[in-house]
N, C-alpha and C positions, 0 to 999 in steps of 0.2 A: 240317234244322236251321233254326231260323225268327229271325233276327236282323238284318232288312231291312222297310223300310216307304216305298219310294219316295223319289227322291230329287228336288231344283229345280236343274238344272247351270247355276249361271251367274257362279259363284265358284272360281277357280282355283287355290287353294290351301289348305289346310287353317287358312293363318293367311292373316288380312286384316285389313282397314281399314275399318272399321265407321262410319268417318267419311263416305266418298264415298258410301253408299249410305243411302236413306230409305225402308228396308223393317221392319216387326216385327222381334221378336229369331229368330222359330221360320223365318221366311222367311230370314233372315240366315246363318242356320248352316246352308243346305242347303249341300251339299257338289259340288262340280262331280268327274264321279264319274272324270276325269284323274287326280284328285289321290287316289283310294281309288285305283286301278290303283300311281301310287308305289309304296302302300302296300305290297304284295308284287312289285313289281322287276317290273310287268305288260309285257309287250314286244308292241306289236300284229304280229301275222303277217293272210297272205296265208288266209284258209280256204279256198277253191280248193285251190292247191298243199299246202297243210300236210296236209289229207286228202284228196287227189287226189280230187276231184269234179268231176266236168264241168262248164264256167263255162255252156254253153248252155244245161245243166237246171237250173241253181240259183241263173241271174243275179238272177232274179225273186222266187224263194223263199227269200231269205235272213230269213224271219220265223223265232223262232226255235222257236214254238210246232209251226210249219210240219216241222222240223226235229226235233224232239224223238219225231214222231209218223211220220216220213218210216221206212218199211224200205229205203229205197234208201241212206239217207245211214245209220241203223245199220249196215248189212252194210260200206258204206266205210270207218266206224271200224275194225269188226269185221275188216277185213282188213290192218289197219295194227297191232292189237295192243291194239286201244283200247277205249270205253266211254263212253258218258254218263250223265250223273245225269238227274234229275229236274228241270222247270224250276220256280225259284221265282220267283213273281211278289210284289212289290213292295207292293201291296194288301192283303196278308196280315200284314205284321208292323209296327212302331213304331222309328220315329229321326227325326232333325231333318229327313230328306229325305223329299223331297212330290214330284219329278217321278215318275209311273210307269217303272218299268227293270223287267225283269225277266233272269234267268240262268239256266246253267245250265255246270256242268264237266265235264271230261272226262279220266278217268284212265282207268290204263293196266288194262287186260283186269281182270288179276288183284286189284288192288287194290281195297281196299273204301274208303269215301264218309269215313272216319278219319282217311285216309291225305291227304298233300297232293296235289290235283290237277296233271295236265300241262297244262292249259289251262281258261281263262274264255272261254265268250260269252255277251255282253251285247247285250242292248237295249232303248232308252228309247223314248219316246212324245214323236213332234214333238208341241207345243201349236198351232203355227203353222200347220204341215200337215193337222193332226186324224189323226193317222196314224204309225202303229209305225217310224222309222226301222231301216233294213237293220242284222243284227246283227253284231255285231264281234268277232274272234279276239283273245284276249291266250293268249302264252306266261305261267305263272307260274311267277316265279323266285324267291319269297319263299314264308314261312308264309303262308298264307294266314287264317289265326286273325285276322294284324293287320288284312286285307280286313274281318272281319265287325268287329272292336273296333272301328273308325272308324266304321261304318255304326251299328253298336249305341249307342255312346255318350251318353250323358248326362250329361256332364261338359265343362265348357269352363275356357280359363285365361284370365282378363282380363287385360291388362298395360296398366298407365298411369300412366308415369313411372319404366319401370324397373321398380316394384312388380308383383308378380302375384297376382291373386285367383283362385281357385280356387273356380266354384259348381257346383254338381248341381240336377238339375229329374227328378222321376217322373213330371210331368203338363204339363210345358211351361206351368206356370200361375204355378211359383212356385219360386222358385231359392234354394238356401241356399249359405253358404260353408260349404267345408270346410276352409281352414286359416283357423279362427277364432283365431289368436293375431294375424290381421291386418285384424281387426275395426277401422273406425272411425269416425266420423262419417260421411262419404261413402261408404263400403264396407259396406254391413250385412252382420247375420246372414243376414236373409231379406230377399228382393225379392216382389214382385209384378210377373208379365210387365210392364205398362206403365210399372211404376215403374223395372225393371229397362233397359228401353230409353229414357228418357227420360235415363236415367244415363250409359248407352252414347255415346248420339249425343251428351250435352252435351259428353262431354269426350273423344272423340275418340280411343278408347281401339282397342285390337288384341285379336281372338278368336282361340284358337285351340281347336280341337277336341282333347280328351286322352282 
């Protein structure tokens, strides 16, 4: 399923303050990907002890590519009752987020990739290091559908003043409102990116991702 296109972590929350920061609108709305984890009740675990892996053989190889291709760490699943998907990387699909991450889930034996997974591992790409940071266990305790709605999105809610506008973009170029009954002088139908963030930052408004 392809509903992921890399993400920029460096926004903590799915709603913020557009005001402190002096980036583009497309830069603005990456998503700090704590805040997709929320999203379905994500709970980081130990991957060591969760799938009894040896820390000596896999302190090093915790890439997750490394891992997807590994028959030592399938047969570990395999012995616990488990399964892994397929890794998707981040490159391949479209949303507000631009850091490279790529994943992968892991349900139980019998179930098929329909079904809600027992676990996420994830991992991003240092910019700073030039290099895949080590990847990371979540338990999932939520749908996980709401994990891909966030990442997929292209819709946001502007609120300013209490008011909230409501716009959509297919191209990140050009945003329209959808509850046009709150059309008005300052709030248009349609924006253009630059026009749209020149509106953002003048008045200091709060995004949140819907």
């Amino acid at each position: 399923m392809k509903w992921i296109k890399g993400y920029k972590g460096y926004i903590e929350s799915l709603k913020f303050d557009l005001s402190i920061v002096n980036v583009d609108i497309n830069e603005s709305l990456s998503i700090w990907y704590d805040a997709l984890l929320d999203s379905i009740g994500a709970q980081e675990l130990d991957i060591f002890d969760t799938f009894k892996l040896p820390k000596d053989d896999y302190l090093d190889k915790l890439d997750l590519q490394y891992l997807s291709d590994n028959i030592e760490f399938i047969n570990s699943l395999s012995s616990i009752g488990l399964k892994k998907s397929h890794v998707e990387n981040s490159d391949d699909y479209e949303t507000f987020i631009s850091k490279p991450t790529r994943f992968m889930f892991i349900y139980n034996v019998e179930s098929n990739e329909l079904e809600n997974p027992n676990y996420l591992i994830i991992q991003s790409y240092n910019e700073t290091l030039k290099k895949w940071d080590n990847s990371k266990l979540y338990k999932v305790n939520g749908d996980v559908k709401k994990f891909y709605d966030k990442l997929s999105s292209k819709i946001i809610e502007v609120e300013d003043g209490g008011e909230k506008f409501i716009y959509s973009t297919s191209n990140n170029n050009e945003w329209v409102l959808q509850n046009i009954e709150k059309e008005n002088d300052i709030f248009k139908k349609v924006f253009r990116k630059e026009d749209f963030e020149s509106l953002i930052k003048d008045r200091e408004v709060k995004i949140k991702i819907i």
